[in-house]
LUMROLUM-659290 format. One record per residue: residue in one letter; y, z, x negated of N, C-alpha, C in turn. Coordinates in pm, whole numbers, plus 32768, in hexadecimal, padded with zeros to 4 digits. Each point is the difference from the previous one (the first is absolute). Layout:
residues N
aYZXYZXYZX...
END
This chain:
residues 371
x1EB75D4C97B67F7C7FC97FE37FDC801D7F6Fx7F73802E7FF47FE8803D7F747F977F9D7FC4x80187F7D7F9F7FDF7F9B7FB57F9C804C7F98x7F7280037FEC7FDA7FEA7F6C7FDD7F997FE2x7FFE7FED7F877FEE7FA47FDD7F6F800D7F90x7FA57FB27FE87F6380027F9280137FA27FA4x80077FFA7F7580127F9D7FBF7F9480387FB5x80117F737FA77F8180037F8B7FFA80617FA0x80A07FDC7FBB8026804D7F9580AA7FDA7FF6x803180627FD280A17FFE7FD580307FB67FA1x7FAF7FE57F9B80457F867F7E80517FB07FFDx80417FCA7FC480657F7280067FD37F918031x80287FDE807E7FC97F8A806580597FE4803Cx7FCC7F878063803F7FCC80557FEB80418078x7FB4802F80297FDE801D8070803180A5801Cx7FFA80557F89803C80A07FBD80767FED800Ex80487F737FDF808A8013802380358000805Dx7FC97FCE806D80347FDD80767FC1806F806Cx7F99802F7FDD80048089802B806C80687FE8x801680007FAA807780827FA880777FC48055x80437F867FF380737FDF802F8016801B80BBx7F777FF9803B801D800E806A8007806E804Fx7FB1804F7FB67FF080B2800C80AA80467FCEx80247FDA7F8980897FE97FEC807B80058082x7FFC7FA07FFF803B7FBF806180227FD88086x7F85804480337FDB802080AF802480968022x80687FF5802E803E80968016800F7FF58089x7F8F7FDD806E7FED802480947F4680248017x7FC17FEC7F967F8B80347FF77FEE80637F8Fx7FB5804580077F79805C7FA27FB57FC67FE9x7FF07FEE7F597FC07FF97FA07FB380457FBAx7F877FD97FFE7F8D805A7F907FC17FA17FE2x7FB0803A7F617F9D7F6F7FB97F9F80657FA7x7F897F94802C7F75804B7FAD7FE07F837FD3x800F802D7F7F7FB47F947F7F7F6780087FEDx7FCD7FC77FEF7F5A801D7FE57FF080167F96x80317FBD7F6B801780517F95805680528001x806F7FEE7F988077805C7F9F806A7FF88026x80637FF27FA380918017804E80467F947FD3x7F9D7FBB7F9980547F897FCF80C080027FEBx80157FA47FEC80987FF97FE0805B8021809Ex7FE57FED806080367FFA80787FDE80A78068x7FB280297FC57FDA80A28018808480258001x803480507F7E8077805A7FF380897F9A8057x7FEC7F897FE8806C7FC780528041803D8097x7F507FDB8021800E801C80A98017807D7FE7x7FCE80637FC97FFD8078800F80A1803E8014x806B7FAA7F87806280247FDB806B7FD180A2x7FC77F9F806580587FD7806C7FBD806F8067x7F9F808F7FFE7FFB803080527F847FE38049x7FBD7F997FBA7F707FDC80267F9E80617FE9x7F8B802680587F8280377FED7F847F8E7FD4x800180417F727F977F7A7FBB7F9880777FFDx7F657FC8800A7F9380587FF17FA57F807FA2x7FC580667FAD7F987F797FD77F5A80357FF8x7FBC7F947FFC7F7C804180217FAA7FDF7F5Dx806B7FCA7FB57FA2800E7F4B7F817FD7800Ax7FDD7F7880477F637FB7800180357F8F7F82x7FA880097F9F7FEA7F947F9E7FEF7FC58036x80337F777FCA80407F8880137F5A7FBF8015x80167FAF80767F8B7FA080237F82806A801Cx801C807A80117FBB8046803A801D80478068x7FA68030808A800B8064804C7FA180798002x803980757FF67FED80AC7FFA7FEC7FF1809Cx7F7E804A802C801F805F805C805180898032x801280327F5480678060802F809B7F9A8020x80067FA47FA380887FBA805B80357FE1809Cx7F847FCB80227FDE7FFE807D8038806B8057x7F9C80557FC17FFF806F807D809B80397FD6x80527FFB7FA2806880307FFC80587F9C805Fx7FD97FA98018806E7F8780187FD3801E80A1x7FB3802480467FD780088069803280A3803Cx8000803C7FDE803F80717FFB80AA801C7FD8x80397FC47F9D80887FC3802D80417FCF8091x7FC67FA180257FF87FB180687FDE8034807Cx7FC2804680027FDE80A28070808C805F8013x802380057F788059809A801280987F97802Cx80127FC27FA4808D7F9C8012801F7FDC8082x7F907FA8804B80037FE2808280787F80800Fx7FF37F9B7FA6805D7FB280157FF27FC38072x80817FA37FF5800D7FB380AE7FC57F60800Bx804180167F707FC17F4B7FAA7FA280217F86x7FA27FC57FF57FEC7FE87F647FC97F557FEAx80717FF27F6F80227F6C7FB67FA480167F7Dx7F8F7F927FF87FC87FE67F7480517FBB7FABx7FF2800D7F90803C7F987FC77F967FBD7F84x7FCF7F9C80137F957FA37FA67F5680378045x7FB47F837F997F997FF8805A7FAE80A87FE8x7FF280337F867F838074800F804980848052x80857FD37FEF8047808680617FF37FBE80D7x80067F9D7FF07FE87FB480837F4D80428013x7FD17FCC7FBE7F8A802680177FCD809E8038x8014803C7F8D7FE980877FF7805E807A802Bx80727FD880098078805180667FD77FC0805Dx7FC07F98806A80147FDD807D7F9380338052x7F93800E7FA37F73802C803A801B808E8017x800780647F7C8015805E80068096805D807Cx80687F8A80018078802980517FAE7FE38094x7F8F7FB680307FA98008808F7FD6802F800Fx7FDB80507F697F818066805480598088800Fx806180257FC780478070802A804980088060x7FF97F7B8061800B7FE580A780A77FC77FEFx80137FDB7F8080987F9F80447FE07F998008x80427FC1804A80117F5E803F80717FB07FBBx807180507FE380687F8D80077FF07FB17F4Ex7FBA7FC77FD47FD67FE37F8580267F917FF2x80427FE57F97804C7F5D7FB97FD27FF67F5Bx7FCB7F55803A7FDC800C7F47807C7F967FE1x7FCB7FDD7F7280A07FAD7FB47F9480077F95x801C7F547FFE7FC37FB97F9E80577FBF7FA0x7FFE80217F9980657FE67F837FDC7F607FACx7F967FB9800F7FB57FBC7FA37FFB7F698071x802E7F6E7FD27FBA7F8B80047FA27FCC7FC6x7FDE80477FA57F617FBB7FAD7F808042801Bx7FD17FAF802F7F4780657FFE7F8A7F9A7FC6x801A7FEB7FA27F907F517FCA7FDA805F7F81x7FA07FCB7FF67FA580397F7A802F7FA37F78x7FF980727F96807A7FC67F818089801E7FEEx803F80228097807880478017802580928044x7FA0800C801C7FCA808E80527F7F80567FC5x8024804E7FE27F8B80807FD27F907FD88071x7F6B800A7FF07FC37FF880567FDF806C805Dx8019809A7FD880178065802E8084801980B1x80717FD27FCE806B7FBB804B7FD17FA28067x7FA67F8D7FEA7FC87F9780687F9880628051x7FC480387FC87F968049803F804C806E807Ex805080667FCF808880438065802B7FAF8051x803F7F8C7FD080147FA880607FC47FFA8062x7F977FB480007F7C7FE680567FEE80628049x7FD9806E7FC67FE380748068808E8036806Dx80667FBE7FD180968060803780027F65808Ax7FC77F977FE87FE87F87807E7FB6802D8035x7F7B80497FED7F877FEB807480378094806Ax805080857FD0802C8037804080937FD38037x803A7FBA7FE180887FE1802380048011809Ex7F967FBF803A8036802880C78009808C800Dx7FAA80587FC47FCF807D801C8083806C7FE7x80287FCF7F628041807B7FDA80AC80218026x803E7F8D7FCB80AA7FD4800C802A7FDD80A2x805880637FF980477F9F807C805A7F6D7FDCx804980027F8A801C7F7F7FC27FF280147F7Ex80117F8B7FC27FDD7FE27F4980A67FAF7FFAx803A80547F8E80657FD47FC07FEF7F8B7F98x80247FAC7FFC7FED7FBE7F8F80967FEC7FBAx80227FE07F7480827FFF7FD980067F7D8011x7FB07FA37FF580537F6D7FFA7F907F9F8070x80647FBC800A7F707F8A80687F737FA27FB8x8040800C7F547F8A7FC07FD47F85807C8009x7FDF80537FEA7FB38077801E8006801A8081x80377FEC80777FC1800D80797F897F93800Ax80167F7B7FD17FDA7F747FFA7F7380017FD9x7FF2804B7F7B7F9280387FAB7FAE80588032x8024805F801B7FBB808F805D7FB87FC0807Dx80597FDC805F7FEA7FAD80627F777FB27FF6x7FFE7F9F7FA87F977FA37FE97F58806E7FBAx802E80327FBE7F7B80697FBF801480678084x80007FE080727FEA807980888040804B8030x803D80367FD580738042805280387FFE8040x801D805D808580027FD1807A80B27FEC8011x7FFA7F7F800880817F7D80088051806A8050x7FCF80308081806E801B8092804980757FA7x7FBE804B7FA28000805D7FEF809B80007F7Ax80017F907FE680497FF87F5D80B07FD8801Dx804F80577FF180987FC47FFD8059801D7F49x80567FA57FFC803F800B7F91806D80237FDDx801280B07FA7802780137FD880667FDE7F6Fx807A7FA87FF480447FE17F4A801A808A7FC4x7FDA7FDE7F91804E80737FAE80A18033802Bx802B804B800A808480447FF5802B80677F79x808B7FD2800A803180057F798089803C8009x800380797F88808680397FF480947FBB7FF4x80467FCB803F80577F787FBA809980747FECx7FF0808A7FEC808380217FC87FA680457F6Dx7F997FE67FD77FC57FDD7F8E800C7F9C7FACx7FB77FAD804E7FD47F727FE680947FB58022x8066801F7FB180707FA7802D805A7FA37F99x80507FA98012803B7FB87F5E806B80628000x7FE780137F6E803F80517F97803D7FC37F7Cx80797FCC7FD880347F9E7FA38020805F7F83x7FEE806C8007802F80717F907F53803B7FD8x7FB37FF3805C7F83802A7FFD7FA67FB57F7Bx80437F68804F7FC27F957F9F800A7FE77F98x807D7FFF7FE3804E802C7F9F7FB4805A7F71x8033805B80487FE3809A7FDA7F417FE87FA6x7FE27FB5805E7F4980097FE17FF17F937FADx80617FB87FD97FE27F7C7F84801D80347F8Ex808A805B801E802180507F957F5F805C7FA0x80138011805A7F8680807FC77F5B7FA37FDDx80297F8D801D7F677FDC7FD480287F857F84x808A801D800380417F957F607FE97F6F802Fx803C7FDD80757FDC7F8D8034809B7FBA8044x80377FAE7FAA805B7FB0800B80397FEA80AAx806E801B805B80227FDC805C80077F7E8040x7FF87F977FA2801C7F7E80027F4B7FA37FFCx7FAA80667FC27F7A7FD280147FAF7FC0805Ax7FC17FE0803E7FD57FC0807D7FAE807D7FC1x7FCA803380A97FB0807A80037F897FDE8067x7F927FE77FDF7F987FF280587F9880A2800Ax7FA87FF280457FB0808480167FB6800D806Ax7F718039801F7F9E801780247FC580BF7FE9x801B802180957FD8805180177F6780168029x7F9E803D7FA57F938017804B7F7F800A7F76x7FB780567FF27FA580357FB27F6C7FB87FE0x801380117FA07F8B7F4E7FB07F8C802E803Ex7FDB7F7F804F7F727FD9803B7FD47F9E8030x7F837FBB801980267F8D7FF680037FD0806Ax8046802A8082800E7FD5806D80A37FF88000x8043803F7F8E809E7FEF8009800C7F6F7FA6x7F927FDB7FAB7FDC7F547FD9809D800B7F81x7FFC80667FBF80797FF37F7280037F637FD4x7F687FDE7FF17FE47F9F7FB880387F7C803Dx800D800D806680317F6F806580A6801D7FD6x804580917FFF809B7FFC7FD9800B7FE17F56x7F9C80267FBA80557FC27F897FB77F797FDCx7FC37FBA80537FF87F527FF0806F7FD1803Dx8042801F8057805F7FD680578061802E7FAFx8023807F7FA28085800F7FD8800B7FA27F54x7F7580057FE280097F947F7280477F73802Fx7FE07FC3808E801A7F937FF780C580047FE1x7FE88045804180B780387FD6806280387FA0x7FA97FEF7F7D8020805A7FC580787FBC7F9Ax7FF37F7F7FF7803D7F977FFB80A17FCF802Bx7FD9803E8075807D7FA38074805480888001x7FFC80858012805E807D803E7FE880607F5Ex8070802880177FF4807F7FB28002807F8045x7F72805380097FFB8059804B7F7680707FD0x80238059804A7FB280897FCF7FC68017806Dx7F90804080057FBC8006807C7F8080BB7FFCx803B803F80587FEF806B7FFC7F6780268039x7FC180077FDE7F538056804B800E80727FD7x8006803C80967FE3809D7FFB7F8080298071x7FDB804F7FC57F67804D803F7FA980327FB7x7F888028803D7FA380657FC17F9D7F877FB3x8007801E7F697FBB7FB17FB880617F8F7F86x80817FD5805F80497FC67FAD804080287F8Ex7FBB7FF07FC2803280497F4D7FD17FAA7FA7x801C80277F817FBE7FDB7F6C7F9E80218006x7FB18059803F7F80804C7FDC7F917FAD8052x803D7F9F80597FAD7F7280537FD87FAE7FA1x7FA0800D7FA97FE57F887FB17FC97F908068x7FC07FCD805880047F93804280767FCE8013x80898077803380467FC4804C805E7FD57F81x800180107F97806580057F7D7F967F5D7FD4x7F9E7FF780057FA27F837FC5802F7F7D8062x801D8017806280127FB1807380D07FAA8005x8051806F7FAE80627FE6801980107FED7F69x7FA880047F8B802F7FAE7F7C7FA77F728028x7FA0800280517FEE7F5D801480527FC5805Ax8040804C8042808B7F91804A8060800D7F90x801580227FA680847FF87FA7804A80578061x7FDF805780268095807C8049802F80807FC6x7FCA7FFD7F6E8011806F7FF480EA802A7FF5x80177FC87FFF808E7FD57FEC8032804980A0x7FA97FB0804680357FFB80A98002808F803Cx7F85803A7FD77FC28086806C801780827FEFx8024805F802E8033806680077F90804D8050x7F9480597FA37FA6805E806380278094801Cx8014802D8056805C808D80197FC980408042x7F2D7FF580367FAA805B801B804B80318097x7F93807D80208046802F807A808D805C8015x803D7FC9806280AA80637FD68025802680BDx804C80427FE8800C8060809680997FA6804Bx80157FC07F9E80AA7FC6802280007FA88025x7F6F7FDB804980227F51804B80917FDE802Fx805F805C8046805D7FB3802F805B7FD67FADx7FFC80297F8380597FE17F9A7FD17F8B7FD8x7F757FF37FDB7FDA7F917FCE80057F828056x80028041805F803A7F528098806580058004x803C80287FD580AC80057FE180297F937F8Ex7FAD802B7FA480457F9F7F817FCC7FA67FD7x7F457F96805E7FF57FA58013804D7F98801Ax7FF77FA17FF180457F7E80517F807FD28050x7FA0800F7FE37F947FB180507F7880757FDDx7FCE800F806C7F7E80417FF77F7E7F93802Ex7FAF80007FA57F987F98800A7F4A803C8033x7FE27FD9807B7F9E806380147F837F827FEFx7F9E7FFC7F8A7FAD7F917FF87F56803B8016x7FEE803980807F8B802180307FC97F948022x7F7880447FDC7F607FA7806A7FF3802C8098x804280AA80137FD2801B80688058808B7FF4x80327FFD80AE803B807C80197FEA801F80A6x804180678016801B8014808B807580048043x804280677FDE809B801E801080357FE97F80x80357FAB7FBC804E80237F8A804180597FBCx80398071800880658065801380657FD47F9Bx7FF17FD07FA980647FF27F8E806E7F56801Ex7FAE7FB78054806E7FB98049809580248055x7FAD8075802C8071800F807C804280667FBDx7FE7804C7F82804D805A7FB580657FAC7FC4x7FE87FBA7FCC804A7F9F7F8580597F9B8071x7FC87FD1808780777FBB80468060806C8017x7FCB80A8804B805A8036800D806F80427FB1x7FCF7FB67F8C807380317F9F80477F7E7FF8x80287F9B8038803B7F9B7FE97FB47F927F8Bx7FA87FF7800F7F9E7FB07F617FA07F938078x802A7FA87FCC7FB47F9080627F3880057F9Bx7FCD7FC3804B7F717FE17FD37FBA7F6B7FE8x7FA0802F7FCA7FB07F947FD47F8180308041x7F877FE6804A7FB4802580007F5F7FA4800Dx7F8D7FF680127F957FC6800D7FE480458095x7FBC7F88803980147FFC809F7F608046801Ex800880B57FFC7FC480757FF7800F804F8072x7F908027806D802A8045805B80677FF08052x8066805E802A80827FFB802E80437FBB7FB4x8011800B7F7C80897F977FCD80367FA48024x7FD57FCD806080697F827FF9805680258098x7FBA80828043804880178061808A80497FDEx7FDA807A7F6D805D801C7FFC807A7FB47FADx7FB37FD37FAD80AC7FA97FD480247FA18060x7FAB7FBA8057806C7F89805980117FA67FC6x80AC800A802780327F867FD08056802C7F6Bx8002808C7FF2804680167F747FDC7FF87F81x7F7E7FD980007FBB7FBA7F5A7FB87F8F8009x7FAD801B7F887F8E7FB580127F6E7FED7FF9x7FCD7FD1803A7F37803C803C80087F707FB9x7FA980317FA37F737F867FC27F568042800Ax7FE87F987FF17F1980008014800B805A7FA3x7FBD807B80257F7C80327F937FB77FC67F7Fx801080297F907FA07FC67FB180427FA17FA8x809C7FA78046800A7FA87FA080737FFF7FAAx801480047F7F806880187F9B80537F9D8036x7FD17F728009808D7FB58004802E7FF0805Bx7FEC802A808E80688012805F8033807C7FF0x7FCE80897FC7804880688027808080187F82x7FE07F997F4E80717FD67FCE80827F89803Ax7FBB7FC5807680707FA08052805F805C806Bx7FB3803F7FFF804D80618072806380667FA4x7FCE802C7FA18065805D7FCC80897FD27F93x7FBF7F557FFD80667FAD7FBE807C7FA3805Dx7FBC8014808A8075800680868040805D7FFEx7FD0808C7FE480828082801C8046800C7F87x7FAD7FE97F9080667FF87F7D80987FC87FFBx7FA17F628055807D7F5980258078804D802Dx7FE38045808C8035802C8073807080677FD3x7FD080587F8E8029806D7FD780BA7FCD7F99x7FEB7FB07FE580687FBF7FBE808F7FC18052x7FC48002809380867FEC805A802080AA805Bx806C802D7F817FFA80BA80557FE380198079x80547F6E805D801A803E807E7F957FC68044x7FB97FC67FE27F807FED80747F9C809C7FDBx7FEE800E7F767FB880837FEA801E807C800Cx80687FE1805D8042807280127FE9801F80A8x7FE37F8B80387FCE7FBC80927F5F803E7FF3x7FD27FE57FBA7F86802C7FFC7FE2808D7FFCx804E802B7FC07FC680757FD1804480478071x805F7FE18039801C804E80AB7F7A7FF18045x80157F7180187F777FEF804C7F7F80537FEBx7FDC80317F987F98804D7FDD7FE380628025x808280517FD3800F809F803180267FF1808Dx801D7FB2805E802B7FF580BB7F757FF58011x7F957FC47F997F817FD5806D7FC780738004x7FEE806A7FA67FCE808C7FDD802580778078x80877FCD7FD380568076807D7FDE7FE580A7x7FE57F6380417FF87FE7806F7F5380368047x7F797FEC7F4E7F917FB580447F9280C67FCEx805B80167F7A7FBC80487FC5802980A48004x8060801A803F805D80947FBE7FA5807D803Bx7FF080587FBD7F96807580398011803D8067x80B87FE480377FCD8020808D7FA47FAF8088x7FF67F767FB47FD37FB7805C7F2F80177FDCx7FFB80497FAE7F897FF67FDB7FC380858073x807C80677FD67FD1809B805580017FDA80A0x806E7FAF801D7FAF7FE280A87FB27FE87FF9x7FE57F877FD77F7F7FC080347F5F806E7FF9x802080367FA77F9380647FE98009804D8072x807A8052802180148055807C7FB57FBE80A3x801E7F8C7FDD7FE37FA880927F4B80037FECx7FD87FF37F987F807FD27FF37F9A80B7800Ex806080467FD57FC7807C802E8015803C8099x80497FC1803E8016802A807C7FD47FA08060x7F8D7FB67FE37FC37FA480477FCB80448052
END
């Protein structure tokens, strides 16, 4: 069976990644992918596992008719068996265009739980909208990654019969605990073994809500001695908000900004606790990275999260500093008797391996294409 796949664009995402990993990784299908822009970071990737990446170079938030007609003419000569969108303007515009070149077997995949104005581009709500009023017409099913975004979609129109849920799947001989790794990565960032190590994966905006983690980590700043790592796109010195924000909590002592880096698994390695203090998500991805490295969580009760940690961390409300500092001053507590945190942090990486592992992600996809 010969899979293409239409995405938006290749860049550093959530949704780019889990494309790449599964194209990767599915070695009983054929794989191909047409980007509507560039090649972004995940281009040469795929390219490098043997993938056929094509891109159609439409500026961003715009559509070319010559894109079009290139993308329609692809889709002619290729003759796939499936074709998978991935997000809404590639749902949109790969699904119309993949009907009129007379295929049927069409799957969209919706990456996003938020569609409210203030949190959503209005451009995005508008795609939206239009990707519901065709939804009977175009998809034979709509992927969604988590149930809070089926929930969402669902309610703004989209046809319900039509929507099943896809979890993220995840490399776990990647994503695995590594005690030399961890090690190894404190070393190099001049960071004491004996430190309490906190950290937050994910790139300043204000739906990742920084501002809710360092009210919650001031209240603490007091009680633990600990360092606390933000890494992502934006986290630097060169953030004057985000540098104004953490000399009025008094953190400058605490925080460690280390911008975007390619070594997540190292860096879930030499956490003790990864703290995810969103307003709003869908799939988390950096939960189930950081459990599968043996690193229990903290998280705000966002999308999927609380499905994926369970029973191995802890889910507090959205929005509020002093439960999500009560919660991370339970795993601190917790952290001080080895052998229960040592219980935990099994527990973490078993819930990953049972609910999340990428082979369980590539069936389900297989099943959903062979409907």
């Amino acid at each position: 069976m010969h899979i293409v796949h239409i995405i938006t664009g290749l860049n550093n995402g959530g949704a780019e990644g889990v494309l790449y990993r599964l194209c990767k990784r599915d070695k009983k299908y054929k794989h191909s992918v047409i980007s509507l822009m560039g090649m972004g970071k995940y281009g040469p990737l795929l390219q490098s596992e043997g993938v056929k990446v094509y891109c159609l170079n439409m500026p961003q938030g715009r559509v070319t008719f010559s894109g079009l007609r290139q993308l329609y003419n692809l889709l002619k000569s290729t003759k796939p068996d499936v074709v998978q969108t991935w997000m809404y303007h590639a749902d949109l515009i790969g699904g119309v265009i993949a009907r009129l070149a007379g295929i049927k077997n069409i799957f969209w995949n919706i990456r996003h739980s938020v569609l409210e104005k203030g949190k959503s581009k209005r451009s995005t709500i508008l795609i939206a909208k239009l990707c519901a009023w065709i939804s009977p017409f175009i998809p034979k099913q709509i992927i969604c990654c988590a149930n809070k975004a089926l929930e969402v979609h669902a309610k703004k129109g989209y046809q319900r019969k039509k929507m099943v849920v896809i979890g993220n799947g995840y490399e776990l001989d990647k994503f695995t605990p590594n005690s030399q790794l961890a090690l190894d990565t404190r070393n190099a960032l001049m960071l004491n073994e004996n430190v309490v190590l906190l950290g937050m994966v994910g790139r300043y905006d204000p739906l990742k809500d920084h501002t809710n983690l360092l009210a919650a980590l001031s209240q603490l700043k007091h009680q633990f001695n600990f360092k606390c790592l933000l890494v992502g796109k934006d986290l630097s010195a060169t953030n004057n908000e985000l540098i104004s924000e953490i000399e009025k909590q008094g953190l400058q002592s605490h925080i460690v900004l280390l911008e975007q880096r390619n070594d997540i698994p190292a860096i879930m390695n030499a956490l003790d606790l990864h703290i995810l203090s969103s307003s709003s998500e869908a799939f988390p991805n950096v939960i189930a990275e950081a459990m599968a490295c043996g690193t229990p969580c903290v998280s705000t009760d966002v999308g999927d999260a609380a499905l994926i940690v369970g029973e191995a961390g802890w889910v507090v409300p959205a929005q509020d500093s002093r439960q999500l500092a009560s919660a991370i001053t339970q795993a601190l507590t917790l952290k001080q008797d080895s052998l229960q945190w040592l219980e935990l942090q099994n527990q973490a990486r078993n819930r990953i391996l049972e609910h999340f592992s990428i082979e369980t992600m590539i069936n389900k996809y297989h099943d959903v294409w062979n409907s």
